[in-house]
C-alpha positions in Angstrom: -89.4 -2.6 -3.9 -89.4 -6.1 -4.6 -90.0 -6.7 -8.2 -88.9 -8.6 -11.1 -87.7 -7.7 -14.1 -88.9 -9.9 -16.8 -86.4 -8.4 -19.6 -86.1 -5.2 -22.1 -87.4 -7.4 -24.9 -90.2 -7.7 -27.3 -91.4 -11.1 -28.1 -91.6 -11.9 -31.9 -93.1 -15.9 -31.8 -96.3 -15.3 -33.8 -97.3 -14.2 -37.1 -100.5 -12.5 -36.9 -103.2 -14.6 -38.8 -105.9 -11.4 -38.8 -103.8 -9.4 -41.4 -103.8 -11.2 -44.8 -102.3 -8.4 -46.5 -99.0 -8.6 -47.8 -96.6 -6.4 -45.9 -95.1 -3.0 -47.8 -91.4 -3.6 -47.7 -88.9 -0.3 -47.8 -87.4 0.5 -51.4 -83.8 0.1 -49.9 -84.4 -2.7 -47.4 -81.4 -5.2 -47.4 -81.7 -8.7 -47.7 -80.1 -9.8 -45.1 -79.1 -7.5 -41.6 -76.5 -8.5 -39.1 -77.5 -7.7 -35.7 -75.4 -4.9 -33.7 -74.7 -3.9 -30.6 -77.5 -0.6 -29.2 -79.9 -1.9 -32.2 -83.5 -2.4 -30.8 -86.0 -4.5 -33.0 -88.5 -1.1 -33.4 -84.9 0.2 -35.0 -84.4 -3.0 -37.0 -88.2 -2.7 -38.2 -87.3 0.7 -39.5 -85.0 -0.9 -41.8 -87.6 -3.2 -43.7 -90.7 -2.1 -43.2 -92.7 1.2 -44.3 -94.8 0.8 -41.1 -92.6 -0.6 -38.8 -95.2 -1.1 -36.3 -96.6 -4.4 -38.2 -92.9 -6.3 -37.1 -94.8 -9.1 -35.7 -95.8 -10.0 -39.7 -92.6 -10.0 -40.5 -91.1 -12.4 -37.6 -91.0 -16.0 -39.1 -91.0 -18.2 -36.0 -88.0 -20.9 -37.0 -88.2 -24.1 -34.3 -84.7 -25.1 -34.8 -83.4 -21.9 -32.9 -83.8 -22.0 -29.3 -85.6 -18.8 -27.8 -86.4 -17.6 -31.4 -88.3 -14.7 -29.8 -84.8 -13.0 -28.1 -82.4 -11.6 -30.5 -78.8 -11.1 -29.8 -75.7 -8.5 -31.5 -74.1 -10.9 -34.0 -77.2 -12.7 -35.1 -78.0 -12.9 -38.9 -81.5 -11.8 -39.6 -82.2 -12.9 -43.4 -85.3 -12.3 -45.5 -87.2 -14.3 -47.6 -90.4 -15.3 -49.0 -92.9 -18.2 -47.6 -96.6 -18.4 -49.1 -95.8 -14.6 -51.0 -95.4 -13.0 -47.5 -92.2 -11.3 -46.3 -90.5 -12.7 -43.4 -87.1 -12.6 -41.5 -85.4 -15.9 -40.5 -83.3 -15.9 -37.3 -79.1 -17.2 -37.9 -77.8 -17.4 -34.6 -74.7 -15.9 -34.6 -74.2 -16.2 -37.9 -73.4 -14.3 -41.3 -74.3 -16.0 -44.9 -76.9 -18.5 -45.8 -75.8 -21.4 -43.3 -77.9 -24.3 -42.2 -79.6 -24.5 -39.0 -79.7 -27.3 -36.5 -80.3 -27.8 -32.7 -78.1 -26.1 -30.6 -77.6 -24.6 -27.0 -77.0 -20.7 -26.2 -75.9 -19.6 -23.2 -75.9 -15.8 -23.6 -77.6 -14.8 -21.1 -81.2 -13.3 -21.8 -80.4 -9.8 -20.4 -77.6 -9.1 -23.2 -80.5 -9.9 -26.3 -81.2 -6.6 -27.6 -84.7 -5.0 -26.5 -87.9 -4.0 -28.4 -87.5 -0.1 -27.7 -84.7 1.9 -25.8 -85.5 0.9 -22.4 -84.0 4.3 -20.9 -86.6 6.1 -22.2 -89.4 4.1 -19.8 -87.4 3.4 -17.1 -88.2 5.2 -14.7 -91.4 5.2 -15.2 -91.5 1.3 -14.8 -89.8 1.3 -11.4 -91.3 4.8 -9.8 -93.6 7.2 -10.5 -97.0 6.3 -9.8 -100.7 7.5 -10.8 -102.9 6.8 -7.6 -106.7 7.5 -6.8 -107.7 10.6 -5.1 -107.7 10.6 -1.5 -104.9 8.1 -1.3 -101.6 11.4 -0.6 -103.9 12.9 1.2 -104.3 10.3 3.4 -100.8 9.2 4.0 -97.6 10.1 6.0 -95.7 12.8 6.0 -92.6 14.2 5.5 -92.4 16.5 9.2 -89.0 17.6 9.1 -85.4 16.8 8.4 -83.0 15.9 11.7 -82.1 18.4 14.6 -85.2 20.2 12.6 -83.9 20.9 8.9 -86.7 21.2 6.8 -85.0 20.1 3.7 -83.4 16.5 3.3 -81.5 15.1 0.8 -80.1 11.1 0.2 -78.0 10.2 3.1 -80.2 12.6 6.1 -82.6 11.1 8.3 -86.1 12.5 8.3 -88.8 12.6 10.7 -92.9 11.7 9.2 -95.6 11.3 10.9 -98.8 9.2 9.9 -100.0 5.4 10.1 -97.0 3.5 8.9 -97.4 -0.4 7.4 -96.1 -2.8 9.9 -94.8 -4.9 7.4 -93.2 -2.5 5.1 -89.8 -1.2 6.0 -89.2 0.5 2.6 -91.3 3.6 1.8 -91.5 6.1 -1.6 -91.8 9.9 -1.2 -94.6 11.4 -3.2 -95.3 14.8 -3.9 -99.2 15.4 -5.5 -98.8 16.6 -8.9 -101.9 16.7 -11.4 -105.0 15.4 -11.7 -105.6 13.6 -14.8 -109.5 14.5 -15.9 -111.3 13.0 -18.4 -111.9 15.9 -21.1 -115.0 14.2 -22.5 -116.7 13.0 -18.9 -114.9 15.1 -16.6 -114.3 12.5 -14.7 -111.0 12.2 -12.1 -109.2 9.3 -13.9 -106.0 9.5 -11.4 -103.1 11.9 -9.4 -99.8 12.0 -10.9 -97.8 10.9 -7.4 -94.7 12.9 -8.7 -91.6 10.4 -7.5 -88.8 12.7 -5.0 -87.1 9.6 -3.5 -86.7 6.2 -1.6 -86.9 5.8 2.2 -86.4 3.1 4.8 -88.5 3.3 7.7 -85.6 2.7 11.0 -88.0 3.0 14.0 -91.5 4.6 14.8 -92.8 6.0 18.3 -96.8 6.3 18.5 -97.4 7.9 14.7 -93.7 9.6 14.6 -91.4 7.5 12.4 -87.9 8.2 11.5 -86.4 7.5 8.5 -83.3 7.1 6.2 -83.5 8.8 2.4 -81.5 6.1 0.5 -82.7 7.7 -2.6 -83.7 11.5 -3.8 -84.7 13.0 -7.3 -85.2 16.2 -6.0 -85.1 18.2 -2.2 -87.5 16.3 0.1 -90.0 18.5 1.9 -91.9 19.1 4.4 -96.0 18.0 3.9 -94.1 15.4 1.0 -96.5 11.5 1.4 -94.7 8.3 2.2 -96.6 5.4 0.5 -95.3 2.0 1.1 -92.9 0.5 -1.7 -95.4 -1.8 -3.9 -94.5 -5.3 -4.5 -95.2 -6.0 -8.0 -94.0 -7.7 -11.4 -92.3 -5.1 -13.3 -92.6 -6.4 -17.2 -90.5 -5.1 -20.1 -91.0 -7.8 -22.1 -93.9 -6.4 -24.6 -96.1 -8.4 -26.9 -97.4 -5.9 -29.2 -100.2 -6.2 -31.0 -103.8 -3.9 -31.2 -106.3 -3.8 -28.1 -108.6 -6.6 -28.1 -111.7 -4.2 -28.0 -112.3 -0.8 -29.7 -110.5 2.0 -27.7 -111.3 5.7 -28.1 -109.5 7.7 -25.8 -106.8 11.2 -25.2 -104.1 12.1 -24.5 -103.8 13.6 -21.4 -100.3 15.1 -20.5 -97.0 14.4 -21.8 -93.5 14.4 -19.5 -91.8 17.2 -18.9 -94.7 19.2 -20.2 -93.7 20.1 -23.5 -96.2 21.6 -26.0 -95.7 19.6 -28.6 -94.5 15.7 -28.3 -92.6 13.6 -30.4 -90.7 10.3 -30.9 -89.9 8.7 -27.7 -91.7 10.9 -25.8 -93.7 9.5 -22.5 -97.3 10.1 -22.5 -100.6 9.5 -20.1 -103.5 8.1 -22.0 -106.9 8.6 -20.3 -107.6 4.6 -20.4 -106.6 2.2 -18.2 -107.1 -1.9 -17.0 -110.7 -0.8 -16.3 -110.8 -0.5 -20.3 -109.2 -3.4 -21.4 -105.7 -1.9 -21.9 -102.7 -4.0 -21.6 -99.0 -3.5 -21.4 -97.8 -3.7 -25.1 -101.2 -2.5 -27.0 -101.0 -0.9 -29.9 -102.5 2.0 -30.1 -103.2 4.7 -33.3 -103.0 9.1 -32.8 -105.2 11.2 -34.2 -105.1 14.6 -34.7 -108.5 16.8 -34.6 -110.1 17.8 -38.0 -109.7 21.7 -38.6 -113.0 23.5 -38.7 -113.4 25.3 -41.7 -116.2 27.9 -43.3 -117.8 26.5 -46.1 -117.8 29.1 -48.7 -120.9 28.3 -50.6 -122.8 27.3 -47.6 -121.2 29.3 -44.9 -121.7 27.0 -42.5 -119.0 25.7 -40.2 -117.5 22.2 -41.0 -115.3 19.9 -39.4 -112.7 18.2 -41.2 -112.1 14.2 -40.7 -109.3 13.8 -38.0 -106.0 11.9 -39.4 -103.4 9.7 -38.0 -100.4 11.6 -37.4 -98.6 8.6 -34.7 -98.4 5.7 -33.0 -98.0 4.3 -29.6 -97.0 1.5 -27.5 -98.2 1.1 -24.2 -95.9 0.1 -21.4 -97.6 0.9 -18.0 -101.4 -0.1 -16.9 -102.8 1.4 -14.3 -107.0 1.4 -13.1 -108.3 4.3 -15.4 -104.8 5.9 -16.8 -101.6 4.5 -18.7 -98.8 5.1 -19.7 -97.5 5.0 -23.6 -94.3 5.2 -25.5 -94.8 7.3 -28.9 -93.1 5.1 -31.5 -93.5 7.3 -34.3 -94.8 10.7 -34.6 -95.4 11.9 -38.2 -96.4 15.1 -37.5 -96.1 17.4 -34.0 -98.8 15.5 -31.6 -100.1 17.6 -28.7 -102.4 17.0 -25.7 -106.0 16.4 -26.1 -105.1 14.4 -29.7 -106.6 11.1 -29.9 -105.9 7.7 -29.4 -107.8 4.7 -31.0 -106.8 1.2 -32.4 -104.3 1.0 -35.4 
């Protein structure tokens, strides 16, 4: 896969003008916070804010500091006050109230600390994939291992057979997981293409390839698809901020399949680009009302639904994404709902 990775960060270089509101600052918050190694800026939010998804409020863009939008361990984050409203001002490298000027930094961008831990998305930035239906079923396949094994593993060569891109060399081994279906229209939103490994395609005969596993997450098998490696711009580097149009949508599944999910959990969302949804949105859960008897009237009656999380969205696809849960204030489950903070 040829792809660029654009950074684990989250740029802070705007205050957002459509909340006037003056943000709610933690009891215990310090004044001033000195950057360390393994903190991410969601972590760093948690210190001074009570909802630490508003951290773009509290960024105060400083011009003196180049790339005021990457933060680095050692850095002096300071608050104070400008026009009543809360905001942190960057020191680089700094501790104690010093004066800024001009200067040059040459840390390197991949050691500034990111917006969320990245090892909780990464795989899903680089492999798995939700494609349309039809498209597994219409690609190669996994015949057998060599001399007719019919289980291979990284380092075996493996025989598929199928139409194989003439300019691809490099191939991903999918196995069909589940279809994502829109609970409200039924619809088929997307397959999960559940990732097993990495190929590269050495030679092909008529529509019989042969191929090296370079990479395996689990036992490669026989009927398993081969799609070509995509060539795309992976992005890590989040602006977050709420959809620019309403969204009302669901959760849909959660990895691993738990029953209930939590903080830092990976979920699929049942909107996509098709939407409106970007990588970094914002996005608001809601659990269901309970419905409840009424006892004078004895009739049946739904309570509101409540927010109980919230969610960042790292990975677009056509009708499907992918989300982060940030903060979960009570157990979330599928079928909850999702809907701008």
């Amino acid at each position: 896969m040829k792809k660029l990775l654009l950074g684990g960060l989250l740029a802070l270089a705007m205050v957002f003008a459509a909340h006037a509101d003056v943000l709610a600052l933690k009891g215990d918050h310090p004044d001033t916070y000195v950057v360390k190694k393994g903190d991410t800026l969601w972590d760093i939010s948690n210190v001074f804010l009570k909802d630490p998804w508003r951290w773009p409020q509290l960024w105060h863009v400083n011009p003196q500091v180049k790339d005021p939008n990457l933060i680095y361990p050692g850095d002096t984050l300071n608050l104070v006050y400008i026009n009543g409203q809360p905001q942190l001002v960057l020191n680089r490298g700094r501790s104690g109230d010093v004066k800024l000027s001009p200067e040059i930094r040459a840390t390197a961008i991949e050691r500034a600390i990111p917006a969320i831990p990245l090892e909780a998305i990464n795989s899903f930035l680089t492999r798995g994939r939700i494609v349309q239906p039809g498209v597994l079923d219409s690609a190669a396949y996994v015949l057998s291992g060599k001399e007719g094994h019919i289980i291979g593993g990284a380092g075996d060569e493996i025989y598929a057979r199928g139409s194989f891109d003439p300019n691809s060399t490099s191939y991903g081994i999918f196995r069909k997981g589940d279809a994502f279906i829109d609970p409200d229209t039924k619809e088929v939103l997307g397959i999960d293409a559940v990732d097993i490994g990495l190929a590269k395609l050495l030679g092909s005969e008529k529509d019989v390839g042969t191929l090296a596993l370079n990479r395996s997450t689990q036992e490669v098998r026989r009927g398993d698809r081969l799609l070509p490696e995509e060539e795309r711009r992976i992005t890590a580097n989040f602006f977050p901020s709420a959809p620019e149009q309403d969204i009302k949508g669901k959760l849909l599944a959660v990895e691993g399949g738990v029953s209930q999910i939590g903080n830092m959990n990976v979920v699929v969302l049942s909107k996509g680009a098709r939407e409106g949804i970007k990588e970094g949105d914002l996005l608001a859960i809601y659990k269901t009302g309970e419905t409840i008897n009424d006892p004078v009237t004895n009739d049946a009656v739904k309570t509101p639904d409540f927010r109980a999380g919230l969610l960042m969205v790292f990975r677009v696809f056509d009708k499907v994404s992918y989300g982060l849960v940030l903060r979960a204030e009570r157990p979330l489950r599928v079928g909850d709902s999702v809907r701008n903070p």
